[in-house]
Every structure is written in C-alpha cells, then in structure tokens.
C-alpha positions as CSV (number, residue, x, y, z in Angstrom):
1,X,124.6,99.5,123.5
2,X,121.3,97.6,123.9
3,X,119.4,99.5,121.7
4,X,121.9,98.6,119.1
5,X,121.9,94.7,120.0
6,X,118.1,94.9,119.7
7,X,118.3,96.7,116.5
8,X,117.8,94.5,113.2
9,X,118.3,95.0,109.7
10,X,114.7,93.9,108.6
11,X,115.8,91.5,106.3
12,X,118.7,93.2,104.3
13,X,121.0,90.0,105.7
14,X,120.4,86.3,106.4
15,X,121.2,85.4,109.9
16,X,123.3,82.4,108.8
17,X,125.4,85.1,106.4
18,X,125.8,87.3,109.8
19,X,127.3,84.7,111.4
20,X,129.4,84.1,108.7
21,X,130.2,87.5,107.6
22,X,133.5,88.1,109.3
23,X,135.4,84.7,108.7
24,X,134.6,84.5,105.2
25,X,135.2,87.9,104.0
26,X,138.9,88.0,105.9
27,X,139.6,84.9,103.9
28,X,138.8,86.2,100.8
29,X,140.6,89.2,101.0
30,X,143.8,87.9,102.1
31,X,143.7,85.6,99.1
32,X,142.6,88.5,97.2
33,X,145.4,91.0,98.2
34,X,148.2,87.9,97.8
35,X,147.3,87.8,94.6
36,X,146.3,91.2,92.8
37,X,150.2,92.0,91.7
38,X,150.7,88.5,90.6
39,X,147.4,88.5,88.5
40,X,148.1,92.1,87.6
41,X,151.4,90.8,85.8
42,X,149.9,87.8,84.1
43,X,147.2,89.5,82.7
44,X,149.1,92.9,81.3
45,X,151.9,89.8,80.1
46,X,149.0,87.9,78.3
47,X,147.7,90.7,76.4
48,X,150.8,92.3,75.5
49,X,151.4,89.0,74.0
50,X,148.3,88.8,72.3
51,X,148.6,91.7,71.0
52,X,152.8,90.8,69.4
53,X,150.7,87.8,68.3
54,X,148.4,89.6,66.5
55,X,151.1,92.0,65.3
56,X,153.4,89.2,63.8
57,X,150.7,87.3,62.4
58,X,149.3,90.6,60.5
59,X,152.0,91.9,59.3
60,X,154.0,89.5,56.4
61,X,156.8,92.0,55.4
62,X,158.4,92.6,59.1
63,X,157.3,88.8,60.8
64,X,160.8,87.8,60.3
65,X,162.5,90.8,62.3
66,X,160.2,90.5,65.0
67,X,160.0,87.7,67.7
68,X,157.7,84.6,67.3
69,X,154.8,84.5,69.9
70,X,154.0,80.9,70.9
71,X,150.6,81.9,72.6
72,X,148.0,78.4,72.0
73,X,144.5,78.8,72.9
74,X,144.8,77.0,76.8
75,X,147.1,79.4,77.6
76,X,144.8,82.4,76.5
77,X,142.3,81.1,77.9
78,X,143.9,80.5,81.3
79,X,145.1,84.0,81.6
80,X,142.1,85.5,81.0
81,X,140.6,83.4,83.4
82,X,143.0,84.3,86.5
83,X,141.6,87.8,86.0
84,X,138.2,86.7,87.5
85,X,137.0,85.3,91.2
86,X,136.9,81.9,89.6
87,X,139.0,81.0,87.4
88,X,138.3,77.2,87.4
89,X,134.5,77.8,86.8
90,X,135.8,79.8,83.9
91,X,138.3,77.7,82.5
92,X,135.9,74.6,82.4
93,X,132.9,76.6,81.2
94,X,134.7,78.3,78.3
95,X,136.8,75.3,76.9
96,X,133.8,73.1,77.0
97,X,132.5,75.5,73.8
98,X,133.6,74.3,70.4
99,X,134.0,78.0,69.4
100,X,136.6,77.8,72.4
101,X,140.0,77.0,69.8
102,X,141.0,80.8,70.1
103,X,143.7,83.3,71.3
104,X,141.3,86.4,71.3
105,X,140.3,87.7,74.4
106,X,137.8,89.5,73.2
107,X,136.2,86.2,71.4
108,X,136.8,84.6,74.9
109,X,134.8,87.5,76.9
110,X,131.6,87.3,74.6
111,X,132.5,83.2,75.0
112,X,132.2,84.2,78.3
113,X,128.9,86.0,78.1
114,X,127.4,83.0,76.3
115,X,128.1,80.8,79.5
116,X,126.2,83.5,81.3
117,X,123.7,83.7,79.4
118,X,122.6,80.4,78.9
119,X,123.3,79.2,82.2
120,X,120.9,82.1,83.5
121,X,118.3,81.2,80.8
122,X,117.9,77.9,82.3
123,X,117.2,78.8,85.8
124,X,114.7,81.1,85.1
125,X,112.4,78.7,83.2
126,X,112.3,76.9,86.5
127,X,111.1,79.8,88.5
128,X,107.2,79.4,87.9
129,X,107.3,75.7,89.5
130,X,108.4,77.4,92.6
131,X,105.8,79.8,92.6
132,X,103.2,77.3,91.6
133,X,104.6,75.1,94.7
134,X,104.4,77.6,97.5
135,X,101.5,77.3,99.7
136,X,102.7,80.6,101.5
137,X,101.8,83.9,100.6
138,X,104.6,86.0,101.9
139,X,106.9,83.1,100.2
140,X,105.3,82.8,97.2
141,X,105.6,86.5,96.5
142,X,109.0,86.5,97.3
143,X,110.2,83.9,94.8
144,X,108.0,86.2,92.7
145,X,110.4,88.9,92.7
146,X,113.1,86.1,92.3
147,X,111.7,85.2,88.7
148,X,111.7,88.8,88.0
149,X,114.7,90.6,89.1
150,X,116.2,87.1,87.7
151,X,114.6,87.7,83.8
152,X,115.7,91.5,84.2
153,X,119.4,89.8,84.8
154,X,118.9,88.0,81.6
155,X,118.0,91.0,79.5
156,X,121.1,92.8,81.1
157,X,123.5,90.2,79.9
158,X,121.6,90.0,76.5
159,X,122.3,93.8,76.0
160,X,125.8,93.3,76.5
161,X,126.0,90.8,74.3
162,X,124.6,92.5,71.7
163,X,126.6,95.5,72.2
164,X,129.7,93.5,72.1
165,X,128.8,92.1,68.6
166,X,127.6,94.8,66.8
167,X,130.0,97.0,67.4
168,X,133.9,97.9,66.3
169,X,136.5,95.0,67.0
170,X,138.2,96.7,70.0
171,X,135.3,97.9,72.4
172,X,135.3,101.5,72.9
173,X,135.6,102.9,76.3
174,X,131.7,104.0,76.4
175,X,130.6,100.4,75.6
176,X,133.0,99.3,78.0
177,X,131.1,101.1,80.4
178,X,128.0,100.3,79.7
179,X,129.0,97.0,79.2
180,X,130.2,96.7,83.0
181,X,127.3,98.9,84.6
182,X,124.9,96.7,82.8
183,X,127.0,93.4,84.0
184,X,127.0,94.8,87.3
185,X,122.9,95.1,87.7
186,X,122.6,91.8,86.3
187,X,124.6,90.6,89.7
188,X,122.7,93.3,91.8
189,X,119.7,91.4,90.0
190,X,121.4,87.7,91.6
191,X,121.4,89.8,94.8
192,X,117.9,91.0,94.8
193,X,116.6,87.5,94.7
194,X,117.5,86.4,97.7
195,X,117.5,89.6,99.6
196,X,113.9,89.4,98.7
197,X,114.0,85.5,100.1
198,X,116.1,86.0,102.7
199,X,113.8,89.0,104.8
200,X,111.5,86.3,105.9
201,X,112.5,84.1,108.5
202,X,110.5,81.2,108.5
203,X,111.8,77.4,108.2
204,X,110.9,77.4,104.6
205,X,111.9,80.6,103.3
206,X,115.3,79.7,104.7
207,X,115.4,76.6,102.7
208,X,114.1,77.9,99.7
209,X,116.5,80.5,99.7
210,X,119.1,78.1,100.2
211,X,117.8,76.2,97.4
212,X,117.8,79.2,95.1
213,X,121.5,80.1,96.1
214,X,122.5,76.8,95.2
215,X,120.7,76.9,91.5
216,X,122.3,80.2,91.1
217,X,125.7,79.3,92.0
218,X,126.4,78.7,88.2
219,X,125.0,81.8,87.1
220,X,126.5,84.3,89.6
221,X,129.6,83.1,89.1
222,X,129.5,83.2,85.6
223,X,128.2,86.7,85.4
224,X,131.0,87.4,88.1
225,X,133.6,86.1,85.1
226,X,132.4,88.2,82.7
227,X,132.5,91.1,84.5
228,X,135.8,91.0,85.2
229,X,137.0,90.0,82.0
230,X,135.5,93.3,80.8
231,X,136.9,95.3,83.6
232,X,140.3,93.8,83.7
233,X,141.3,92.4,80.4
234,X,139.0,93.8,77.7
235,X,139.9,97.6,79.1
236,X,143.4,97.1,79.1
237,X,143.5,95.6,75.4
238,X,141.3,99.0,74.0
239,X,143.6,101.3,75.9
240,X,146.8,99.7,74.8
241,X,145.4,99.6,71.3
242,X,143.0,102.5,71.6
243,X,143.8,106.6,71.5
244,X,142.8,108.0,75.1
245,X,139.5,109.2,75.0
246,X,138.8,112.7,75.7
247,X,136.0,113.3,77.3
248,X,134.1,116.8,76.8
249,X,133.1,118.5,80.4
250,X,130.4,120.5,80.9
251,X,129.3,123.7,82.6
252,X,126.1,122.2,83.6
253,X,123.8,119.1,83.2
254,X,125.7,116.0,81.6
255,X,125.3,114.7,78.2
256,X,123.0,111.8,78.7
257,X,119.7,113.4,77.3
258,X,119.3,115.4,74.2
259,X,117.7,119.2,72.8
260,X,114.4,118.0,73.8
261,X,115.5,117.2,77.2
262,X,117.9,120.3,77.7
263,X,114.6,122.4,76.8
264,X,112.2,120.4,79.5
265,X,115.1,120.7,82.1
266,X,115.5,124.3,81.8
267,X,116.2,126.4,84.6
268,X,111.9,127.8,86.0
269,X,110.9,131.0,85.1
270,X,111.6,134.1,87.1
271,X,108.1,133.3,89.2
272,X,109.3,130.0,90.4
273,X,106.6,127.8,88.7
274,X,107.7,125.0,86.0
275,X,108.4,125.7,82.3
276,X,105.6,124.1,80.8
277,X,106.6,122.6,77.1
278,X,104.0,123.6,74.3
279,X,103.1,120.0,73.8
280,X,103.6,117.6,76.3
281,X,102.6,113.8,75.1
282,X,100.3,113.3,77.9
283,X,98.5,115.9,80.9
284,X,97.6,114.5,84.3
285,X,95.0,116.3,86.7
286,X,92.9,115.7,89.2
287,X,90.3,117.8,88.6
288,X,89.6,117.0,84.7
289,X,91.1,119.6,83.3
290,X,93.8,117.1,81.7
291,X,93.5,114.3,79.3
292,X,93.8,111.5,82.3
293,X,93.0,111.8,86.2
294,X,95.5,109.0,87.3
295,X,99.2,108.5,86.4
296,X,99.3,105.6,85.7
297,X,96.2,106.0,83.2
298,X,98.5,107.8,81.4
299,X,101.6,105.8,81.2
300,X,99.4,103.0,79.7
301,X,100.1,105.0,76.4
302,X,103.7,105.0,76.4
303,X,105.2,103.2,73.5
304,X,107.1,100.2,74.1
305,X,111.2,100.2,73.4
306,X,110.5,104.2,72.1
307,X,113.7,105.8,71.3
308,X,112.1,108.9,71.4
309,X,111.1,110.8,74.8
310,X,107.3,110.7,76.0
311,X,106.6,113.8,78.5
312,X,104.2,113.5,80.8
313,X,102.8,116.9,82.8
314,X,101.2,116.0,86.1
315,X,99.2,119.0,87.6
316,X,99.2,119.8,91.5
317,X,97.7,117.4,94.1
318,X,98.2,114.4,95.7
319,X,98.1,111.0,93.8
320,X,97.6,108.3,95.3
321,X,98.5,105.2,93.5
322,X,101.7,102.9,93.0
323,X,103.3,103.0,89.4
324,X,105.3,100.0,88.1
325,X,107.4,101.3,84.8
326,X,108.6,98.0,83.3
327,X,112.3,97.5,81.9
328,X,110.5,97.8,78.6
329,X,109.1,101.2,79.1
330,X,111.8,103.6,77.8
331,X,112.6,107.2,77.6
332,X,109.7,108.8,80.0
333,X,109.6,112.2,81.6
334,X,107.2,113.0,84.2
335,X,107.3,116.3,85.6
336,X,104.9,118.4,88.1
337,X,104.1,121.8,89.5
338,X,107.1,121.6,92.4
339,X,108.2,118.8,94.3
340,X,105.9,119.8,97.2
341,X,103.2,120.5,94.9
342,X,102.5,117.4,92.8
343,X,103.2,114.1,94.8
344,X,102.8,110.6,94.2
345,X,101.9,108.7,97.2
346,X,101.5,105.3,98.6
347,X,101.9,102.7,101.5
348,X,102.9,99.5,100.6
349,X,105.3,98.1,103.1
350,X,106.7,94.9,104.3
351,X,105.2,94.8,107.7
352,X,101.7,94.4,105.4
353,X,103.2,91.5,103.3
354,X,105.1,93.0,100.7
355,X,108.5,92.4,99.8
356,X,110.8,95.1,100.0
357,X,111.6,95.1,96.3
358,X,107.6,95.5,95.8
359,X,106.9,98.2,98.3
360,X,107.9,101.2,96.5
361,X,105.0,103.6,95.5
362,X,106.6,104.4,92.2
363,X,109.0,101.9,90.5
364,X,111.3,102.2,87.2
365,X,113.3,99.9,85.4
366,X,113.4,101.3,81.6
367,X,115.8,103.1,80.9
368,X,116.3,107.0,80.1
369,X,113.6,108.1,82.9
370,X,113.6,111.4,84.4
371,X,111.5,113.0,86.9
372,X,111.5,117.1,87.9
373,X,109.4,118.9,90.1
374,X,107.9,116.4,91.4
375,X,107.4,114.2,95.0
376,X,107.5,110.4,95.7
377,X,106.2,109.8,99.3
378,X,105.4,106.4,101.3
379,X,103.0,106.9,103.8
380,X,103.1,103.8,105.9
381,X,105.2,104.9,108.4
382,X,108.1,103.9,110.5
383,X,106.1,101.1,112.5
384,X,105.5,99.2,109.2
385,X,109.1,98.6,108.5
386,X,110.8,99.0,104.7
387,X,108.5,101.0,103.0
388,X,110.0,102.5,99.6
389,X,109.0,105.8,98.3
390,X,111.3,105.1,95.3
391,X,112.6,102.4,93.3
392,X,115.2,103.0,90.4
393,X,117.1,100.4,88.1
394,X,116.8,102.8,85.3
395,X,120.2,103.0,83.4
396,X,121.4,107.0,82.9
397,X,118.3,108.3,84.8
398,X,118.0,111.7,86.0
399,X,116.2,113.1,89.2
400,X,115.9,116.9,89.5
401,X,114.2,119.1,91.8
402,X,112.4,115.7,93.4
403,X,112.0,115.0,97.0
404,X,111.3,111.4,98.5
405,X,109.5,111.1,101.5
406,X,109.7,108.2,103.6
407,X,111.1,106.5,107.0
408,X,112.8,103.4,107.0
409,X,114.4,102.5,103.1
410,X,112.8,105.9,101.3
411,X,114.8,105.5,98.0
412,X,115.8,102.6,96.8
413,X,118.8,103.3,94.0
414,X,118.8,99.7,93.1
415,X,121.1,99.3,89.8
416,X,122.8,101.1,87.4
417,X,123.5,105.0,86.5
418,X,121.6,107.5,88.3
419,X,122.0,111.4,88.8
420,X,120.0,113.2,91.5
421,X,120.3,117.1,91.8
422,X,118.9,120.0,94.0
423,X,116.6,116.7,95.7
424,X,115.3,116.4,99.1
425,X,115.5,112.9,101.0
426,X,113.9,112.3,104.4
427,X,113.7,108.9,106.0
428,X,115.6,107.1,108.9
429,X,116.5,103.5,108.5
430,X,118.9,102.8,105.3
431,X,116.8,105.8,103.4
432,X,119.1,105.6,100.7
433,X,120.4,102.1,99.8
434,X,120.8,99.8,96.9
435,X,123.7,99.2,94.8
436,X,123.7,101.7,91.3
437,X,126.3,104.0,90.4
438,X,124.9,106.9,91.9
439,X,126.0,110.9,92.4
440,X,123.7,112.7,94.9
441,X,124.5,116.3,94.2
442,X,123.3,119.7,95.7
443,X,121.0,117.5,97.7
444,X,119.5,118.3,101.0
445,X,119.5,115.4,103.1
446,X,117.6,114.9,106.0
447,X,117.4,112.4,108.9
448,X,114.2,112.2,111.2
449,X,113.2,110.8,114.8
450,X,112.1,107.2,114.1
451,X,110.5,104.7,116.5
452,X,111.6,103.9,120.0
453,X,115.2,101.9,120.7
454,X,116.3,102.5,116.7
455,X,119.0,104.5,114.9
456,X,119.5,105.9,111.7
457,X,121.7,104.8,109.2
458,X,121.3,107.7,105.8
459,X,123.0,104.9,103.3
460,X,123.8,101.2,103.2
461,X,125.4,100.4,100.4
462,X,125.2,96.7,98.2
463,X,128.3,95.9,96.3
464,X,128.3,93.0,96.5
465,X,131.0,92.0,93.9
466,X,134.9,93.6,93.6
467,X,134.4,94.4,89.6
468,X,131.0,96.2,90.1
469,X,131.2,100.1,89.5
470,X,128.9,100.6,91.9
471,X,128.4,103.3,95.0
472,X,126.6,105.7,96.6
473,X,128.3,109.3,96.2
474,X,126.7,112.0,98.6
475,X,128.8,115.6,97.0
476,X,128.0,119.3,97.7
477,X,124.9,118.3,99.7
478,X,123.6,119.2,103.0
479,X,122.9,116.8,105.7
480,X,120.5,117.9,108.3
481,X,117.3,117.2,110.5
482,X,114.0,118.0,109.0
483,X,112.3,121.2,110.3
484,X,110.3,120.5,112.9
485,X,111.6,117.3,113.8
486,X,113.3,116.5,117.4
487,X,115.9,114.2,116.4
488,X,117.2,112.3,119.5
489,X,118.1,109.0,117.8
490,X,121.2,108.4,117.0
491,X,122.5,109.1,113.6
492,X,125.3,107.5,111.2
493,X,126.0,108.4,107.6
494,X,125.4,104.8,106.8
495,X,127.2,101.2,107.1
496,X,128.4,98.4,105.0
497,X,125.1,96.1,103.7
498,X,127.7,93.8,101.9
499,X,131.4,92.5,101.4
500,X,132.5,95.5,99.0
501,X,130.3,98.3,99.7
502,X,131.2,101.8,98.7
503,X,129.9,105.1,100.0
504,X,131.8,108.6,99.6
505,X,131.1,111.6,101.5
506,X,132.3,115.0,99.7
507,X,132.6,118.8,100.2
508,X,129.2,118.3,101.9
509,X,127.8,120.5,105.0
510,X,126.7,117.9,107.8
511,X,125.1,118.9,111.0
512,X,125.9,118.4,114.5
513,X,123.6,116.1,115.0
514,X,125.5,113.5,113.6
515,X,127.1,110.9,116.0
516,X,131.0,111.8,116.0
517,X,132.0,107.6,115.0
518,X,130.3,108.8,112.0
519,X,129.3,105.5,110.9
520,X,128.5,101.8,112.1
521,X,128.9,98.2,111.6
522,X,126.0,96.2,109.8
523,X,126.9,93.2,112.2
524,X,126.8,94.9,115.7
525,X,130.9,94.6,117.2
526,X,131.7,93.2,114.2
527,X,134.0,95.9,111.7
528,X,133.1,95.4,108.0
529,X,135.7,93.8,106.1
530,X,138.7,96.0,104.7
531,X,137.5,95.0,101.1
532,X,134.7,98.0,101.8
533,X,135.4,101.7,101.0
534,X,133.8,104.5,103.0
535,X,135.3,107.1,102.7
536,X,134.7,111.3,104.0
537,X,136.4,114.4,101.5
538,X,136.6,117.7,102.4
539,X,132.8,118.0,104.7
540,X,132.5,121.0,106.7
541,X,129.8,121.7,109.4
542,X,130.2,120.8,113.0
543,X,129.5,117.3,112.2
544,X,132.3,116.6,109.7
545,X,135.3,116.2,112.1
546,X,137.0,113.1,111.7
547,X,139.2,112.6,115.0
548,X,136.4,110.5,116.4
549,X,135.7,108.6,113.1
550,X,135.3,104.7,113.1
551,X,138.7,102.8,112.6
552,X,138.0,100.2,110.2
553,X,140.4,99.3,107.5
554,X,138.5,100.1,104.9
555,X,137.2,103.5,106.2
556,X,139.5,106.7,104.7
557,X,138.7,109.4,107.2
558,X,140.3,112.3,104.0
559,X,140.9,111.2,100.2
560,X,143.7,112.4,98.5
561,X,142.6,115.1,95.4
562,X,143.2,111.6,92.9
563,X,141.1,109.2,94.8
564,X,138.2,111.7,95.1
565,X,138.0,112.7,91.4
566,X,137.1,109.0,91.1
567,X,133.7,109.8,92.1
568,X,132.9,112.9,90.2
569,X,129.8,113.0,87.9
570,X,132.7,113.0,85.2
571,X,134.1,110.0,86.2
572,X,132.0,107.5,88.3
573,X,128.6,107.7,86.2
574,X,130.5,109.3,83.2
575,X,127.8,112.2,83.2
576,X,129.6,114.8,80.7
577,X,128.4,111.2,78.3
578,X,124.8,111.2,78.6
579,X,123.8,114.5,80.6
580,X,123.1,116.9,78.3
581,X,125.0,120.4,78.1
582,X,122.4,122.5,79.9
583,X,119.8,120.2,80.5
584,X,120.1,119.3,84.2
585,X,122.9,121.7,86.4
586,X,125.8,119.5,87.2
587,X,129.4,120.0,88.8
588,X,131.3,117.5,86.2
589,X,134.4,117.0,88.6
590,X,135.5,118.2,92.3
C-alpha cells in the first residue's frame, strides 16, 4: 500500500485537479444522467420539427394538408444548444453572429465552428509573448508545445470546416466521422497543452498553467459545442433524412489505403524477409549503399500536402536520431528489414528537460502514415521517467509488423485513427496512453520489471470529453512478460488518466502475472468516476478471471455481444473505410 501512495503519475495530472477529481466529476455526472432522456427528447423533437419545417415550406402543392411548423430561429437555436456541455456559452456565442437568423441546424453547427475557430485563432497569436516572457527553460519549452499542439487544434477545426462546406447539404456519415475524430483531436490538442504545463511543478508553471486554462476556457468549450452538435444533432438529421449506409467488410486489411499500399503491405515472401517494391521514392542505409545514411535526410524530400504516397526503404541497423513528421507531411511509408532488424532509436526524456509531448524518438502528425517492419525504441531508461518511443496524431495511420521499445510512456497514441497489427509493445509505466481512436490487434503485449517501489499500468487512457470517439481497444492480443524479464512488480491493465476515459479488453490471452483487481485508480483510494468505461470481453489465460476485478461503476467485468461490436475495427475506427482490402490483415468485427 505504500509503494502505491509513493507512486506518482509524473505529470499526467495537476495536483490541484487530484484533489479535485472526485467532487467535481460526481457532480457532473449526476447532472449529466438527470438530463440525457430529457435532452434526448428535445433534440429528436427539434429536428423532427425542422425537418416538417423544411417539408411544408418545400413543398407548395400538399402545405395546406399538412400541419404548420411554428419553429423561429431562438428556438432552433436553443435546442441545438441543449445538446452540448454548455449550452449558455453556445447560445450567446451563436446569436451574437449576424448570419445567426436561421432554423438550420446544420447552418448553426458550421455557425458553431466559426465561434471555434476564431476564438482559437486569437489565443494562439498570443502564445509567442509567453515564450518570449519565460526566463525558465523547462517552462519556456513547455508553453512551446502549448503554441503547437494549440495551432495543430486550429488546423483540425479548419478541416472540418471545410469539409462541412464543400460538401453535400446533409453530411454523409464518413464526413460525420471524420468530422468528430478531427473535433475530438482538436480538444485532445486543448488537453496537451496543459498536460505539457502541468508536469512541472514549480510556483510558476502552476500559474502559468492556470493562466493558460483560463484563456482557453472560451476555446475548449467552444470546440466542446461543436462536437456535440455534430455527434448529437447533425447525425441524427443525416440518418433520418439519409439511406443507412452499408458499409463493405473485409477479409483482411481495411480500406484506408489504396493498390499501391495493398502491394507494399503484402504478406513477406516464403523466406521471411520484406517484399521490397521495384521503386521505392527514397533508400536509407547505413553503410552507403542507399541514396541517404540518415532518416531523416531522407524525409527532407517528402513533398508537402502530397496526395500521393512517398515510400521510404530503410536497410538493417540501428539509427539513431529523433524524427519530427510535421502535420503537413502527408501520406509517408517507411518500412525496414524486420522490426528487430531496422530500429530507430533515441533518448530524450523528461527527467533531461524535455516535455513529454517532445520526448518521443520518432513523432507524426500528417496524416496517412504507415510504418512495417520496422522498430521505434527509447533508450533512456526507466530512471529517466516518460520517455516516448512513439508519438502518433496521424489520422487513419497504420502500424504493421512494428515493435516499440520503451519503459515508462513507450507509445504515445495521442489523437485520432490509428490501427496497429501483429506489433510488439514493451514498457512499464502508462506504455500505451493518449487519447486516439485506436484498435491494437494481434498484438503481443508485454510488461517489464521497472525501478524499485513502482507498478505498471499497460494503458491510461485521455478522454477527456463525453462526445470524443476516442479509446484504447486491446483485441485478439497477447499480454505477457518479456523473455527474460523477472517481473515482480505489480501489474494492471491500465487506469483512468481522465473524467471519461475508455479502454476495452477483448478475446485477448493475458498471463498470470497480472494482478487479479485487474486494474487501478489514477488517484490512489479514490474510484474513477462512473462517467469512465473499462471494460474486459471474452479474455482467456489465467489472468482474465473477473471474480476479483475492481468494482467501480464504470468498470464492465463481460460486455454483452452489442456493446463489444462497438469497438471492432468495423466500427470504432471504421477500418473496412480506409484500410484497404488486402493491404494490412485485419479482423473487421468480433
């Protein structure tokens, strides 16, 4: 029990939100359950009368046999609104607009977006004072990753809007989805800022990140609005007025990526090394015998914004160097000779001075990335705190045959879609954590011994908002210690990093290693609150029983067959969409 009181997160949590953790969060909830039938009335009420108002106001020759629809642009307006955490900051934001006179929701949402975005473009452009002001290194790189992850939120809420406008007048259920996954990362993006802030513990990092929270009151709540406009009021209109879309499933990899992807993700030949396309856009060896030595050499050439895929073939050894893809860097393969043959290593870590966010020794943020055959290892070791092998906010990226190597926060899946198959994952603290849609299938797992008077924890989940579709999915994995490891420490399959979190463990083999609570509280003696979901479907091994599982109320010890097909590759990253038929094997449902 003292080891566990002396454990800390390292940073994942403000103290001042620990201690407030548990009465807020029962609070919101209750007021949250009160409410979800009444708002789930209002809302199916307003749009079936916006749609009898569009119906009668279209339609000259049967208006008079049908009833008049007195629906005014207040009341629109306020029933969207009650869909969302807060309604008042959406009520007052919205009907402030002139283009605000309207009964549409769907005029209202991108209304709603414009708030957002402008909101989130002013606070930005106030970031580089605070840098500029910061006498303290460790602080000033902080609020460094602040202006970042803050400008990658912008661009999130941009591409939404621009999806929204360019496309048919009733959004169709794939833009709806990417429409919410990218609204989502722009509030993981909110998140990220202060996490970043809020690992150091000095006097002025605790003001400054109190100063940052306040500025981004406006825009998190804003974003917050729009998201669950789209989630709760846009999806019903398209499927009352929209044909149920039938989506195509797959024998193998979903449909994310296309021929030339399919091809490159082939099974390996017979012998076991990598298929090896005729012409890859760039080759990476250490010895000379390629075009480039380094890595990152090579990714200097990648085109900006490319809609069309850039391969790049990295040859056996050991690099060591820490790649940064930007959020404008799109479409990039990089593959090796097996994922203990080629590896990318490095050592950044927070103990050193580096934010968490900044640690990891290969980064992504554009989107379309995949990796195969390949290793991402940190090196710093477990006395040097988080230390990030792996950092991915690509949106529909795809890891296959990959192993990450690390100890305390290995892989970092920070924001939207991701697919991992047939990977290896070692690590101890939180190795896999962030807050993207995420399926880790076929996977093999693996806990190891870390320092003196710690645990592990395999996942710690980051929703951090109800209307996110975010989670961490662990399916037809194994979990287990890594060869040649004595693992003593005691091991959970992960706890609750914030108010919503959501991790599901399915038809995976876990070991017996595996304390029989199965999981554990971020706040020691203090149960998440019920608004989590951690859930356990159909595990086998000697560490899957469930009669000594933890009691919280928002822990499911067995999901019904319904409730688990919500977190298929099919369903929770909508794979059979956007990975390809053939390209990378995939189980599309249970």
């Amino acid at each position: 029990m003292d080891t566990m009181k002396s454990f800390k997160g390292y940073g994942k949590v403000d103290e001042i939100e620990q201690q407030a953790f548990k009465k807020k969060t029962r609070k919101r909830i209750t007021i949250i359950i009160i409410s979800t039938v009444i708002l789930l009335a209002v809302i199916i009420a307003a749009v079936a009368g916006i749609l009898i108002h569009k119906r009668n106001t279209s339609s000259s020759s049967s208006s008079d046999s049908l009833p008049k629809t007195q629906l005014t642009p207040a009341t629109s307006l306020k029933a969207v609104c009650e869909a969302t955490q807060y309604p008042n900051s959406c009520f007052s934001a919205i009907s402030s607009l002139p283009d605000s006179n309207t009964t549409d929701p769907e005029q209202l949402f991108k209304l709603s977006l414009k708030v957002a975005i402008d909101e989130l473009s002013n606070l930005t452009r106030g970031f580089s004072d605070k840098i500029k002001a910061s006498g303290d290194t460790r602080l000033k790189k902080a609020i460094e990753v602040c202006g970042s992850v803050l400008n990658d939120s912008l661009d999130r809420l941009n591409d939404s809007m621009s999806t929204i406008v360019s496309g048919e007048k009733i959004l169709s259920p794939t833009k709806i989805r990417d429409v919410e996954t990218w609204i989502s990362a722009a509030i993981t993006d909110h998140d990220t800022c202060l996490d970043a802030v809020g690992e150091l513990n000095s006097t002025a990092a605790k003001n400054i990140r109190s100063e940052i929270e306040t500025a981004m009151r406006n825009s998190t709540e804003f974003a917050s609005n729009s998201l669950a406009i789209v989630t709760k009021v846009i999806r019903l209109l398209s499927n009352f007025e929209v044909s149920n879309h039938h989506r195509r499933l797959l024998g193998d990899f979903p449909e994310w990526l296309g021929a030339a992807e399919r091809r490159l993700l082939a099974a390996a030949e017979g012998n076991g090394t990598t298929v090896i396309p005729d012409t890859p856009d760039a080759v990476v060896a250490k010895d000379g015998s390629g075009q480039y030595k380094t890595i990152g050499e090579a990714l200097k050439i990648v085109p900006k914004k490319s809609l069309k895929r850039f391969v790049v073939y990295v040859k056996k050894g050991e690099y060591v160097e820490n790649i940064d893809l930007d959020k404008n860097t799109w479409n990039v393969m990089i593959y090796g000779d097996g994922m203990t043959e080629t590896v990318v290593s490095g050592s950044r870590n927070f103990m050193d001075g580096t934010p968490t966010f900044e640690t990891a020794t290969f980064a992504v943020k554009g989107k379309g990335f995949i990796a195969k055959d390949i290793q991402f290892k940190n090196t710093a070791g477990a006395s040097k705190h988080q230390a990030v092998a792996l950092r991915s906010g690509s949106d529909e990226s795809v890891f296959y045959r990959c192993s990450f190597v690390g100890f305390q926060d290995t892989l970092y899946a920070h924001s939207n879609r991701q697919f991992y198959r047939d990977c290896d994952i070692t690590g101890t603290i939180d190795f896999i954590f962030g807050n993207a849609a995420v399926v880790f299938q076929n996977c093999k797992i693996m806990p190891r011994q870390p320092m003196a008077n710690q645990f592990n924890t395999i996942t710690a989940q980051g929703k951090k908002d109800p209307n996110q579709n975010t989670g961490i999915v662990i399916q037809k994995s194994t979990i287990t210690t890594l060869p040649n490891d004595n693992l003593i420490a005691p091991t959970y399959l992960g706890r609750p990093w914030k108010d919503f979190s959501t991790t599901i463990i399915m038809k995976s083999q876990i070991g017996s290693f595996l304390k029989p609570v199965g999981w554990i509280s971020w706040v020691f003696n203090v149960d998440p609150p019920s608004s989590i979901l951690y859930a356990e479907y159909q595990n086998t091994g000697p560490g899957a029983a469930v009669d000594q599982r933890v009691k919280w109320a928002g822990y499911k010890s067995a999901l019904e067959d319904g409730e688990a097909l919500k977190f298929t590759v099919d369903s929770f990253i909508q794979g059979p969409e956007w990975l390809p038929n053939a390209a990378v094997q995939f189980d599309s449902t249970l």
